[in-house]
Backbone as CSV, one residue per row, in Angstrom:
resi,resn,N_x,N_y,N_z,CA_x,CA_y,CA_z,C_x,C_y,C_z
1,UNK,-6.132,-21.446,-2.722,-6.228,-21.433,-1.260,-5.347,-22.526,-0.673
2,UNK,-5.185,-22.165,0.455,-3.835,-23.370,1.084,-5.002,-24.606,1.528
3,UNK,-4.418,-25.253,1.686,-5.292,-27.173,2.238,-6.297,-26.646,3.268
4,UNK,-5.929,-25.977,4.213,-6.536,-25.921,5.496,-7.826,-24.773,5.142
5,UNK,-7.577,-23.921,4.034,-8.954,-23.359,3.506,-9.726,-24.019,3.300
6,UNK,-9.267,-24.892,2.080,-9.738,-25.509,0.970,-11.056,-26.066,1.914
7,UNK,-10.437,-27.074,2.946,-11.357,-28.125,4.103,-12.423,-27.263,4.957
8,UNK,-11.890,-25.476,5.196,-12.852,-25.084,5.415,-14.258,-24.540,4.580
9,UNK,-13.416,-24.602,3.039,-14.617,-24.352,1.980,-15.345,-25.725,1.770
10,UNK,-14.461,-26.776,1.820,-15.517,-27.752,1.785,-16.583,-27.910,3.065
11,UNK,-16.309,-28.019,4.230,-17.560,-27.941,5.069,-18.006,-27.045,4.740
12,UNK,-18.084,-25.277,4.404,-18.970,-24.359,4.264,-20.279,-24.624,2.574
13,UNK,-19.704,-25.357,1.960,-20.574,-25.810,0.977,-21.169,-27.132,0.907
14,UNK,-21.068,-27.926,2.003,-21.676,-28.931,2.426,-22.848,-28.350,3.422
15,UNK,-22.983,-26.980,4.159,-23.682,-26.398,5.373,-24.428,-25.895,3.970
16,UNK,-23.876,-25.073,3.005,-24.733,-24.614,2.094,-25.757,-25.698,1.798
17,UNK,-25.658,-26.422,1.017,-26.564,-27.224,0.690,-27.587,-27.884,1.215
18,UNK,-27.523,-27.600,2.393,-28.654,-27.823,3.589,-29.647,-26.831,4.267
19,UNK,-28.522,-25.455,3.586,-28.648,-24.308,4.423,-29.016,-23.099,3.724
20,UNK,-29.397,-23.230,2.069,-29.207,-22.519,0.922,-29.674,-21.013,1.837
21,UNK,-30.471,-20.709,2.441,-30.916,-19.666,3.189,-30.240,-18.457,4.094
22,UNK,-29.235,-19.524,4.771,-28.245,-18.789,5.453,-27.367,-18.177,4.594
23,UNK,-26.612,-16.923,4.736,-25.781,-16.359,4.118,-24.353,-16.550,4.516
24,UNK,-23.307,-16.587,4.095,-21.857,-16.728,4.469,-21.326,-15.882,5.390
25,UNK,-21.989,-14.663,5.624,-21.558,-14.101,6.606,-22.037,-14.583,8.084
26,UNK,-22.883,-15.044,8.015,-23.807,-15.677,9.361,-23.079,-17.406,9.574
27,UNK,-23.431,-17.623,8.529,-22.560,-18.889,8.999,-20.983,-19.024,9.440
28,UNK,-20.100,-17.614,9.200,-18.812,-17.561,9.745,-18.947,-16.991,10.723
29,UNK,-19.538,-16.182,11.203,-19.877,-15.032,12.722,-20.764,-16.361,13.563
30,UNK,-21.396,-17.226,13.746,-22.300,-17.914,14.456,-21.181,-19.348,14.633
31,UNK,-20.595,-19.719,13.310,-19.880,-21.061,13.682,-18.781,-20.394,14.563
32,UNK,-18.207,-19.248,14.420,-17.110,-18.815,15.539,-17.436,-18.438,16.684
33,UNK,-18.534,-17.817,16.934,-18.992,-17.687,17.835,-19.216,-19.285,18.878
34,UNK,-20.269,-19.944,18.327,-20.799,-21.340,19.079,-19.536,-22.281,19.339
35,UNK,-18.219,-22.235,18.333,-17.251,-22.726,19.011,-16.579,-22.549,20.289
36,UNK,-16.433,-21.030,19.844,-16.541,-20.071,21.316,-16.827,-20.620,23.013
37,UNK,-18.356,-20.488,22.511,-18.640,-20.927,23.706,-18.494,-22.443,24.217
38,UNK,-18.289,-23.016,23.227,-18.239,-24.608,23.795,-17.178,-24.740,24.418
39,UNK,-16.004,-24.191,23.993,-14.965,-24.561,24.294,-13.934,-24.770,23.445
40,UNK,-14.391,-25.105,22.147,-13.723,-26.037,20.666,-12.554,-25.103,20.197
41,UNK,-12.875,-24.087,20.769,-11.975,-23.104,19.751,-11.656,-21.740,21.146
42,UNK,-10.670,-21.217,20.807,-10.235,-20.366,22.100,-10.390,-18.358,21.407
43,UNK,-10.879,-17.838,22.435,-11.337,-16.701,21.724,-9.957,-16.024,21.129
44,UNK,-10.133,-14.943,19.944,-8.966,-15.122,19.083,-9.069,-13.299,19.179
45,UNK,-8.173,-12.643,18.828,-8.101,-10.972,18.418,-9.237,-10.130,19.305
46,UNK,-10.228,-9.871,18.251,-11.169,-8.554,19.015,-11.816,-9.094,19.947
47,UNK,-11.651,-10.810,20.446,-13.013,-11.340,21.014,-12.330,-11.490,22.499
48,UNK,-11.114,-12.462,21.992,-10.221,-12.124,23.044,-9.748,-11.063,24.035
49,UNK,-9.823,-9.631,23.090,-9.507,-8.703,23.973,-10.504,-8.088,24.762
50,UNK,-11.979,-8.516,24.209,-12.946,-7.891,24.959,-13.065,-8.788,26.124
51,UNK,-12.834,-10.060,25.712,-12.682,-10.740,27.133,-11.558,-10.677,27.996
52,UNK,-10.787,-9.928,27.974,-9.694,-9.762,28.168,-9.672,-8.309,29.939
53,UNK,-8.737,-7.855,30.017,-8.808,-7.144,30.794,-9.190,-5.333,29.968
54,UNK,-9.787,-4.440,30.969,-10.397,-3.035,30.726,-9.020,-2.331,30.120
55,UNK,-7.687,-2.463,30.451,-7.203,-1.948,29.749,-6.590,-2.158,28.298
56,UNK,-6.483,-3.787,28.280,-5.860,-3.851,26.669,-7.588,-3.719,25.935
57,UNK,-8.358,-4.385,26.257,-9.482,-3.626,25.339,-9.514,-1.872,24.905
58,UNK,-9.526,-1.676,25.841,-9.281,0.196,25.308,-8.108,0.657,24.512
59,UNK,-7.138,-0.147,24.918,-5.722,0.404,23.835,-5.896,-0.217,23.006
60,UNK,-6.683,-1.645,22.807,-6.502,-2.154,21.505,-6.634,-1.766,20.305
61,UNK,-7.964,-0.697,20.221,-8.405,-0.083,19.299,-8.565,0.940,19.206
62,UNK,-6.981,1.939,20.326,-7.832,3.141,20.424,-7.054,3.678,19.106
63,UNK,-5.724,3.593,18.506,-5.528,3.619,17.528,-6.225,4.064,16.158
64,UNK,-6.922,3.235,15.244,-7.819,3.181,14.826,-8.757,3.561,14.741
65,UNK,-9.534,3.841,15.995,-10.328,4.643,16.062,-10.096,5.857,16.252
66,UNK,-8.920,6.465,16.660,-8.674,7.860,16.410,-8.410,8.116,15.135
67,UNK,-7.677,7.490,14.093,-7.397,7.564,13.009,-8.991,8.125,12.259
68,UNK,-9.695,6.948,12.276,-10.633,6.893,12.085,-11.698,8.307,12.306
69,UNK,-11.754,8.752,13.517,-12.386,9.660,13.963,-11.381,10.973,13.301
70,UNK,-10.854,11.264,12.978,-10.019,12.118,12.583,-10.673,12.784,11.142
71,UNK,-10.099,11.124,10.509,-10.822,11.439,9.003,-12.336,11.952,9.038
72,UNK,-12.937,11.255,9.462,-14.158,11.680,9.902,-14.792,13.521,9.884
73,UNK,-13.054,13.992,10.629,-13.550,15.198,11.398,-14.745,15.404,12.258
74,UNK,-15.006,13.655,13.314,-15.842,13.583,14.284,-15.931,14.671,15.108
75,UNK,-17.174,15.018,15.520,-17.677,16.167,16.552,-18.913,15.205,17.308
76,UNK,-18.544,16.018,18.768,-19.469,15.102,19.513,-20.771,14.973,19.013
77,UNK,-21.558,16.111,18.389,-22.536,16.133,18.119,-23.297,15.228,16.857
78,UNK,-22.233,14.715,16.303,-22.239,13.955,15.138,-23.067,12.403,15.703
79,UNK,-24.014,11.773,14.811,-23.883,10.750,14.681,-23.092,9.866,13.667
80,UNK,-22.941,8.283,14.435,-22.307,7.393,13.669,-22.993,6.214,13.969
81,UNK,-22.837,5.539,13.136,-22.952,3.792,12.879,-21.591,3.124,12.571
82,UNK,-21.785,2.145,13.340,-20.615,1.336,13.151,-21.290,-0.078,12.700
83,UNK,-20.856,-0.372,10.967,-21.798,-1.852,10.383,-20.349,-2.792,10.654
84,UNK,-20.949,-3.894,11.398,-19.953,-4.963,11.488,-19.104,-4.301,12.929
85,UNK,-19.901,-4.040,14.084,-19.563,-4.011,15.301,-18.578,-4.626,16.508
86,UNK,-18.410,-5.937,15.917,-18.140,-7.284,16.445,-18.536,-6.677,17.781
87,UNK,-17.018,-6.943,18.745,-16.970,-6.542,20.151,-16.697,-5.315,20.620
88,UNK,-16.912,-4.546,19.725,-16.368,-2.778,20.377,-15.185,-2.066,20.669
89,UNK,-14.513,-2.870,20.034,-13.060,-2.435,20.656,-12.614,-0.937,19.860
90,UNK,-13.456,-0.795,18.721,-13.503,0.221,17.565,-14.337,1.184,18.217
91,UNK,-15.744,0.684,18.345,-17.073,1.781,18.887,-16.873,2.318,19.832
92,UNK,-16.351,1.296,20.937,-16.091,1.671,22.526,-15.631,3.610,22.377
93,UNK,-14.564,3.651,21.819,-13.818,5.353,21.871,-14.892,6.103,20.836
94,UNK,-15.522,5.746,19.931,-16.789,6.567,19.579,-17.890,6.782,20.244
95,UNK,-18.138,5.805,20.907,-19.504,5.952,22.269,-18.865,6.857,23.260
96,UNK,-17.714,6.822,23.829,-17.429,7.567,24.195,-16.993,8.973,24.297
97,UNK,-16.550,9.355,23.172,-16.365,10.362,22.500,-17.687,11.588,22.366
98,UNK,-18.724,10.673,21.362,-20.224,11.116,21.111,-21.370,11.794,22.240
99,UNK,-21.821,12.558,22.010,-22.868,12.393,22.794,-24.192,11.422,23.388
100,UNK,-24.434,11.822,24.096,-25.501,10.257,24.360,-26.840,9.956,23.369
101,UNK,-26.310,8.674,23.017,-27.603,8.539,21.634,-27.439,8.398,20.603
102,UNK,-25.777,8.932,20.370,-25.098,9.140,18.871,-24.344,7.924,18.010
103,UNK,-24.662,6.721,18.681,-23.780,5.787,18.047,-24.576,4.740,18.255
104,UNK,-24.688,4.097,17.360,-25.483,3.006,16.379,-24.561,2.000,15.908
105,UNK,-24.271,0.698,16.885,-24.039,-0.681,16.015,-24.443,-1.557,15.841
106,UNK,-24.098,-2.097,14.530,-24.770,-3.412,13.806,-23.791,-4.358,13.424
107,UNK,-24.327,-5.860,13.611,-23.825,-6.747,13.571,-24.515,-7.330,13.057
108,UNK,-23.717,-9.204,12.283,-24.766,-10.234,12.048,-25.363,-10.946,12.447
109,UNK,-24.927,-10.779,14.017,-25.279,-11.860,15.359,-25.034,-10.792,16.573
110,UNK,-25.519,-11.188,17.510,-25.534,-10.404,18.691,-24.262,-10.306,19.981
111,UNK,-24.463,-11.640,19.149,-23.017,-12.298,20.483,-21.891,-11.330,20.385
112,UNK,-21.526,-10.965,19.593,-20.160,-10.543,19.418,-20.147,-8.788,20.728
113,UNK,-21.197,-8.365,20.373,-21.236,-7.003,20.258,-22.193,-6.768,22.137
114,UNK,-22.627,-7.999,22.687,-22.802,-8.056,23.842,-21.697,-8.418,24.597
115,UNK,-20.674,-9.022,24.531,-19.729,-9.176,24.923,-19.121,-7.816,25.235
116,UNK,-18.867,-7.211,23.825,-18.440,-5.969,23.955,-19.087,-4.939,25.043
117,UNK,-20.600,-5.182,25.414,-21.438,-4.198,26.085,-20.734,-4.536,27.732
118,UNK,-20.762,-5.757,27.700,-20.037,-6.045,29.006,-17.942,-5.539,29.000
119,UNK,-17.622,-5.571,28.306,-16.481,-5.120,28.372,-16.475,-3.198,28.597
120,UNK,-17.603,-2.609,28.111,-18.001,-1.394,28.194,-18.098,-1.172,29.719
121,UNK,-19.403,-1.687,30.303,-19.526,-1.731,31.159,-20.744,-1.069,31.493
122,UNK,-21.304,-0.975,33.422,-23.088,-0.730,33.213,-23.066,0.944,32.978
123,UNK,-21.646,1.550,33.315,-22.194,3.048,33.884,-21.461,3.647,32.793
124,UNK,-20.567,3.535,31.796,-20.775,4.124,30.294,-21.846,3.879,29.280
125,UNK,-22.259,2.557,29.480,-23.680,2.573,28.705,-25.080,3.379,29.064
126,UNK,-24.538,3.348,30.103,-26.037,4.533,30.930,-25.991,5.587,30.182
127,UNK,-24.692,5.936,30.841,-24.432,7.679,30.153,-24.300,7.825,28.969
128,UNK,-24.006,7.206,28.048,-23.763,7.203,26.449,-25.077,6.508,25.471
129,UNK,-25.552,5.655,26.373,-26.904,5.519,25.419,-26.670,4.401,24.145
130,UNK,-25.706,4.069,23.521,-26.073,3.702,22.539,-26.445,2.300,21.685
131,UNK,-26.980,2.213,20.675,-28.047,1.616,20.484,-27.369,0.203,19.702
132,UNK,-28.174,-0.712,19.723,-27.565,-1.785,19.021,-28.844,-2.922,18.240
133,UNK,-27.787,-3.351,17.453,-28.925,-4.454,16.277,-28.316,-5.010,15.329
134,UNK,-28.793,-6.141,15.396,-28.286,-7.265,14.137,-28.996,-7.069,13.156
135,UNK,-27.762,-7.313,12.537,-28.061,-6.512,10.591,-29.590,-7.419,9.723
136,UNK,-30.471,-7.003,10.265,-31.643,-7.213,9.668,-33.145,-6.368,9.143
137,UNK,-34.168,-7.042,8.565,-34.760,-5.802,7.915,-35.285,-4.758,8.921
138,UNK,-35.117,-4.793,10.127,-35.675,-4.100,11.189,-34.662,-3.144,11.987
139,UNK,-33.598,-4.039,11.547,-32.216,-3.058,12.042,-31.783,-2.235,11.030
140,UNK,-31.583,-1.850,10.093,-31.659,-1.621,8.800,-32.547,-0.320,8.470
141,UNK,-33.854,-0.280,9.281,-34.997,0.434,8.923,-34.241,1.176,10.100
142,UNK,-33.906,0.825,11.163,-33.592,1.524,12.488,-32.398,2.327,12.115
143,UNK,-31.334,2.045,11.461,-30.643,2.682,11.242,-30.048,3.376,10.002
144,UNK,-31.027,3.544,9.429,-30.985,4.658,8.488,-31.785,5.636,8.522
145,UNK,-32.845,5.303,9.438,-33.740,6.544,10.480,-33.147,7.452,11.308
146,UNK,-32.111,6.791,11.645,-30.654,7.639,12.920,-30.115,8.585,12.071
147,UNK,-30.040,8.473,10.337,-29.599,9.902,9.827,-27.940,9.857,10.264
148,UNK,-27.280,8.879,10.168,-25.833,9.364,10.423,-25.338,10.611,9.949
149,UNK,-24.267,10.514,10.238,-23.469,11.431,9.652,-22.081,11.167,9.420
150,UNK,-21.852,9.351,10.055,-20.738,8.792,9.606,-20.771,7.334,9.430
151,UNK,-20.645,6.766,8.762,-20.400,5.369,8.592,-19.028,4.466,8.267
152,UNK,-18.927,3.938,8.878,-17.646,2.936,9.021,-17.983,1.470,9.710
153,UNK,-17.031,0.893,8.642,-16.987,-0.604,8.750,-15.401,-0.964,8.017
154,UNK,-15.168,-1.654,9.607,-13.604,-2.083,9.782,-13.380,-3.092,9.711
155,UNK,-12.637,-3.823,8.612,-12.413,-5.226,8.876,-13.698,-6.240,8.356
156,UNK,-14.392,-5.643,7.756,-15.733,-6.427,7.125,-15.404,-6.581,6.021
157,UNK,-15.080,-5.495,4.942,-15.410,-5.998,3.432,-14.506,-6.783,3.094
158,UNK,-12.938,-7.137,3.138,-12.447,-8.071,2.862,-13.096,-9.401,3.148
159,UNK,-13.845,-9.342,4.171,-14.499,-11.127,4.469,-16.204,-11.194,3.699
160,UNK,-16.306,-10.559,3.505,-17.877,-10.155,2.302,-17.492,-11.231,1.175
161,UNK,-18.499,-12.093,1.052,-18.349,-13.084,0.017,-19.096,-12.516,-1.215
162,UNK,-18.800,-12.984,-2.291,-18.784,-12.040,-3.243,-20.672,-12.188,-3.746
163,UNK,-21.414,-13.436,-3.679,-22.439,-13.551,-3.282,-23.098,-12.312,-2.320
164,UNK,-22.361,-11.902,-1.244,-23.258,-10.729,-0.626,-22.396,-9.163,-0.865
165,UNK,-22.072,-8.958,-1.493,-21.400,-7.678,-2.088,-21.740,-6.357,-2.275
166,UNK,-22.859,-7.109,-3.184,-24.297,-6.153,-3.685,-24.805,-5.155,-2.779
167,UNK,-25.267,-6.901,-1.433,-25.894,-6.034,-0.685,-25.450,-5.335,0.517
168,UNK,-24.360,-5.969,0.762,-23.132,-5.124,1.319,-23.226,-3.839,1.132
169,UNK,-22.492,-3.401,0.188,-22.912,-2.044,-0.355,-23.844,-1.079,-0.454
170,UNK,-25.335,-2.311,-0.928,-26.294,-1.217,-1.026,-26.857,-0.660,0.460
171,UNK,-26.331,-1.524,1.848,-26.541,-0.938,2.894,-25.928,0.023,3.610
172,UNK,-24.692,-0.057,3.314,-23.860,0.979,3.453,-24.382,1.961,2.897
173,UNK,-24.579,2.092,1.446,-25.063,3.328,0.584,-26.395,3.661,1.572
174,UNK,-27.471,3.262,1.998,-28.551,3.567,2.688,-28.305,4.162,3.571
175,UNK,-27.569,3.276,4.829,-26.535,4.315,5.649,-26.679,5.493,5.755
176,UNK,-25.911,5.524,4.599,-25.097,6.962,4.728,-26.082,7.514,3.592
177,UNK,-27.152,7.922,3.790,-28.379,8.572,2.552,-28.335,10.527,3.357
178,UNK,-27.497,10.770,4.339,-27.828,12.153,4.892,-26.786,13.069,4.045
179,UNK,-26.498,13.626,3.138,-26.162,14.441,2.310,-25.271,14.844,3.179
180,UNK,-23.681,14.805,2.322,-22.885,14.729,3.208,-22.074,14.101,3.994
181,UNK,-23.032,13.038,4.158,-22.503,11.528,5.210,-21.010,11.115,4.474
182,UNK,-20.212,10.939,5.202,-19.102,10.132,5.130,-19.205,8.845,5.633
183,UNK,-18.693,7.614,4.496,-18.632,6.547,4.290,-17.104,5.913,4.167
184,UNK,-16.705,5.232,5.385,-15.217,5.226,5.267,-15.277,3.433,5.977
185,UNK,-14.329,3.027,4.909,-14.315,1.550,5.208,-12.812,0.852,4.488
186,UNK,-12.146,-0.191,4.898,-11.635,-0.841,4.649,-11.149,-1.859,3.907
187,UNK,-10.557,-2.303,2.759,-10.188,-3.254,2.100,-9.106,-3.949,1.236
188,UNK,-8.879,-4.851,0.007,-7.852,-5.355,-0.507,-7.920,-4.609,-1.527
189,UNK,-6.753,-4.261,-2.668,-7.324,-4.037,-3.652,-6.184,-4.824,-4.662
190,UNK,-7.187,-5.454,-5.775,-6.279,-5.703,-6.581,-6.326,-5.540,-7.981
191,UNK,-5.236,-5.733,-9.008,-5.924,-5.524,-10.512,-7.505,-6.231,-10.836
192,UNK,-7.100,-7.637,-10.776,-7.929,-8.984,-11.127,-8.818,-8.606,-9.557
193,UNK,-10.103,-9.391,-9.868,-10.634,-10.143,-8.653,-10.054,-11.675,-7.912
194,UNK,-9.629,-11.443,-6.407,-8.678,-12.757,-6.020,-9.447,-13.076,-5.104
195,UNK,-9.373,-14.176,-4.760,-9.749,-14.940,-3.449,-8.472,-15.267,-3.032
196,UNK,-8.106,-14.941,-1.683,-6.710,-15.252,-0.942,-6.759,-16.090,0.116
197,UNK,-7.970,-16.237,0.908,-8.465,-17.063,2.069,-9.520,-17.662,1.891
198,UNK,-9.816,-18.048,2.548,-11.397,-19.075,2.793,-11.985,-17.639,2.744
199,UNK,-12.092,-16.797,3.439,-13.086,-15.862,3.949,-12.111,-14.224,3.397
200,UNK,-11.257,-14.197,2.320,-10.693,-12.753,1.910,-10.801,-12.836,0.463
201,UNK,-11.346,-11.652,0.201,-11.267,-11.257,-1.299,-11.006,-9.988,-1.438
202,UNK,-10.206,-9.920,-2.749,-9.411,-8.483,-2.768,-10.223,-8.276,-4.296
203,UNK,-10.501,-6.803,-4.386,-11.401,-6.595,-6.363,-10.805,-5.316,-6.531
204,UNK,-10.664,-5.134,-8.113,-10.335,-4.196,-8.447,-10.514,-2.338,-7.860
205,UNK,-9.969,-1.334,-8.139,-10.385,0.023,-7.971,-11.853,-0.178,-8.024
206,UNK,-12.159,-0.315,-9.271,-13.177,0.213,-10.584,-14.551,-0.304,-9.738
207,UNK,-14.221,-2.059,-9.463,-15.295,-2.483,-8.475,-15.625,-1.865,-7.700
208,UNK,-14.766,-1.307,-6.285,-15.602,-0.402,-5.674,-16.302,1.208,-5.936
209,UNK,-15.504,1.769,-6.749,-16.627,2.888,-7.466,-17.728,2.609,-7.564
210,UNK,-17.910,1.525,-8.550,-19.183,0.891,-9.050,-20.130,0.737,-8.198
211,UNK,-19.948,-0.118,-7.089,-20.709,-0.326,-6.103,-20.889,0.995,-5.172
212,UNK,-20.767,1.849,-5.405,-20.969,3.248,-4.604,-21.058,4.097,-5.569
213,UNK,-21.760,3.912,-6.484,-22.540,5.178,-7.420,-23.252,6.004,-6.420
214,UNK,-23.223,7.349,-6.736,-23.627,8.475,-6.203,-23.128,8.527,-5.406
215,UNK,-22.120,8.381,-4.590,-20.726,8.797,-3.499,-19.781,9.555,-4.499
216,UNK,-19.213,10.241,-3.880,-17.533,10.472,-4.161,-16.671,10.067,-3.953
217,UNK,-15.116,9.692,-4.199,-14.304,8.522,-3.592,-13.448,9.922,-3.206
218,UNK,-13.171,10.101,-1.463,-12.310,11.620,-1.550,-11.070,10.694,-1.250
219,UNK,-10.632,9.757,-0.639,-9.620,8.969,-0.382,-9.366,7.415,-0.290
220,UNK,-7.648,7.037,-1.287,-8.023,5.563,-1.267,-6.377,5.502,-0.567
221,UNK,-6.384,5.753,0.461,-5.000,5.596,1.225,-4.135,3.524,0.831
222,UNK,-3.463,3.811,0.130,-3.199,2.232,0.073,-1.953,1.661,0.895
223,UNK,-1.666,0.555,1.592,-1.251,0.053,2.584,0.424,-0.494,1.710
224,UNK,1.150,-1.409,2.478,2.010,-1.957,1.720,2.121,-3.553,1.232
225,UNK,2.234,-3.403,-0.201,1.555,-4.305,-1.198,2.036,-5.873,-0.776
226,UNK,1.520,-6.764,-1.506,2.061,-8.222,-1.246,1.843,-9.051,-1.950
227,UNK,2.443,-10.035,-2.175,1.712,-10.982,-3.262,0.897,-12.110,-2.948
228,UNK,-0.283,-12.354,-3.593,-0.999,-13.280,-2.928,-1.555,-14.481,-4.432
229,UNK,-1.084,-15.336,-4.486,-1.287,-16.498,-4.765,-0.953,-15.956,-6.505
230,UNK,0.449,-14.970,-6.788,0.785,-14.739,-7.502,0.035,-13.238,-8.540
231,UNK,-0.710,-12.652,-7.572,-1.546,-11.227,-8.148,-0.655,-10.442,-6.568
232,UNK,-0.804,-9.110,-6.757,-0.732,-8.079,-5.874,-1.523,-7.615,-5.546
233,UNK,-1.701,-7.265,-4.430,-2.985,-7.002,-3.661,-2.015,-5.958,-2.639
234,UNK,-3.147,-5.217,-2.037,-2.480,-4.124,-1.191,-3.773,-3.560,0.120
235,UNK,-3.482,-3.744,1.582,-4.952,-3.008,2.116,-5.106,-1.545,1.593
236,UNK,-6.526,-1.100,1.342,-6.349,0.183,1.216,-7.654,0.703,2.413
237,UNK,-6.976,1.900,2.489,-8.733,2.626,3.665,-9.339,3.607,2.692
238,UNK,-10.263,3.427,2.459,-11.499,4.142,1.757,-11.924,5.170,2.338
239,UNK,-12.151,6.637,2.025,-13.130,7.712,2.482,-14.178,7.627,1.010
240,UNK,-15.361,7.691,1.148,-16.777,8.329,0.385,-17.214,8.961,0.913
241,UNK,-18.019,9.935,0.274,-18.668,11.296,0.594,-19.633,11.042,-0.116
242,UNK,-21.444,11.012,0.655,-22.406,11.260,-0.123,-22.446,13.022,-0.380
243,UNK,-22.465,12.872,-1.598,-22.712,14.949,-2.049,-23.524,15.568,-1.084
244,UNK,-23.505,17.048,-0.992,-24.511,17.623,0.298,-24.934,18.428,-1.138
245,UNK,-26.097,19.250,-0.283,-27.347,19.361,-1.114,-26.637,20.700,-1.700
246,UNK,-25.275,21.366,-1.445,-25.468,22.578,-1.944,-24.547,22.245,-3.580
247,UNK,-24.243,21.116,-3.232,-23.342,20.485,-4.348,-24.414,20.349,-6.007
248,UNK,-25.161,20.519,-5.481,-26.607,19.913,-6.882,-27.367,21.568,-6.650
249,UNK,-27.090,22.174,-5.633,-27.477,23.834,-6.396,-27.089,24.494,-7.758
């Protein structure tokens, strides 16, 4: 890792040791956040743009989210969850898109994804309905009751410390438990397991199979490659398919 990681891994394992409880994902979503608001730090990418003006928020991500919705083969009638929500700049064109009721996001903190509600605004949330919750055992229960029918998470698993991986995964896999459900998400991939940042890790193919037993892998679209601290690594976008029931007839 370069110096300026390194100093941020050392404060994050000095917070550990005080903090054994908190998880790494909470302590990077809450310390960016509370800088945020103090002042200490100036809002940066998705946070920025939600604070930003109504139109670069909407183009920011409409991209992406069409991409996204594509693969999908989204229909209004479809539900989705979006895990790792931040500010909406992703959900925003799925809430909209969906019918009212149909879209479900989760976060590790709230802040991020209220911001976003205000960048939405009062009279698309009326009409669109949709629902929100920080990734806990109550949000969790809430949204795998919703029965998706799509799951996506953008820009999360590369920052997943390898400590929460497991359960990374095994929520996603819950998720998406509606036969059928498509599971489409984002990441590094590399031969070796690398750490490239304070907060990026890139793991083999094989790793993510593994961690999504009983999915199908229908697509691993891979990005253009690079070298990182002397391994190759490459983004790739993930499609999974939980099997539908006529598949086990």
């Amino acid at each position: 890792m370069r110096p300026a990681d390194e100093a941020r891994e050392a404060r994050y394992l000095k917070f550990k040791a005080k903090n054994p409880q908190v998880p790494f994902s909470r302590y990077l979503m809450e310390r960016q956040y509370r800088n945020m608001r103090k002042g200490d730090q100036a809002p940066s990418g998705a946070l920025r743009i939600a604070l930003g003006s109504p139109d670069e928020f909407w183009q920011s991500g409409r991209a992406k989210a069409e991409k996204l919705m594509a693969r999908a083969e989204l229909a209004p009638s479809h539900k989705a969850i979006e895990y790792g929500c931040g500010s909406l700049r992703i959900g925003a064109h799925f809430i909209r898109f969906l019918k009212a009721g149909h879209f479900l996001g989760l976060d590790v903190i709230d802040g991020f994804y209220e911001l976003g509600k205000r960048a939405l605004g009062p009279e698309l949330l009326s009409a669109k309905s949709p629902r929100f919750h920080v990734i806990d055992a109550a949000g969790l229960a809430m949204a795998e009751a919703f029965d998706a029918d799509v799951v996506f998470s953008n820009v999360v698993c590369v920052h997943v410390h390898p400590d929460e991986t497991a359960e990374y995964f095994r929520n996603l896999a819950r998720l998406a438990h509606k036969p059928g459900a498509r599971l489409l998400f984002n990441a590094h991939i590399s031969d070796v397991p690398l750490r490239f940042e304070f907060d990026g890790w890139s793991w083999p193919m094989a790793f993510y199979k593994n961690a999504l037993e009983g999915f199908a892998l229908v697509r691993a679209e891979l990005g253009r490659p690079r070298m990182q601290d002397g391994v190759q690594t490459a983004p790739v976008d993930f499609e999974f398919r939980r099997p539908s029931c006529d598949q086990f007839a």
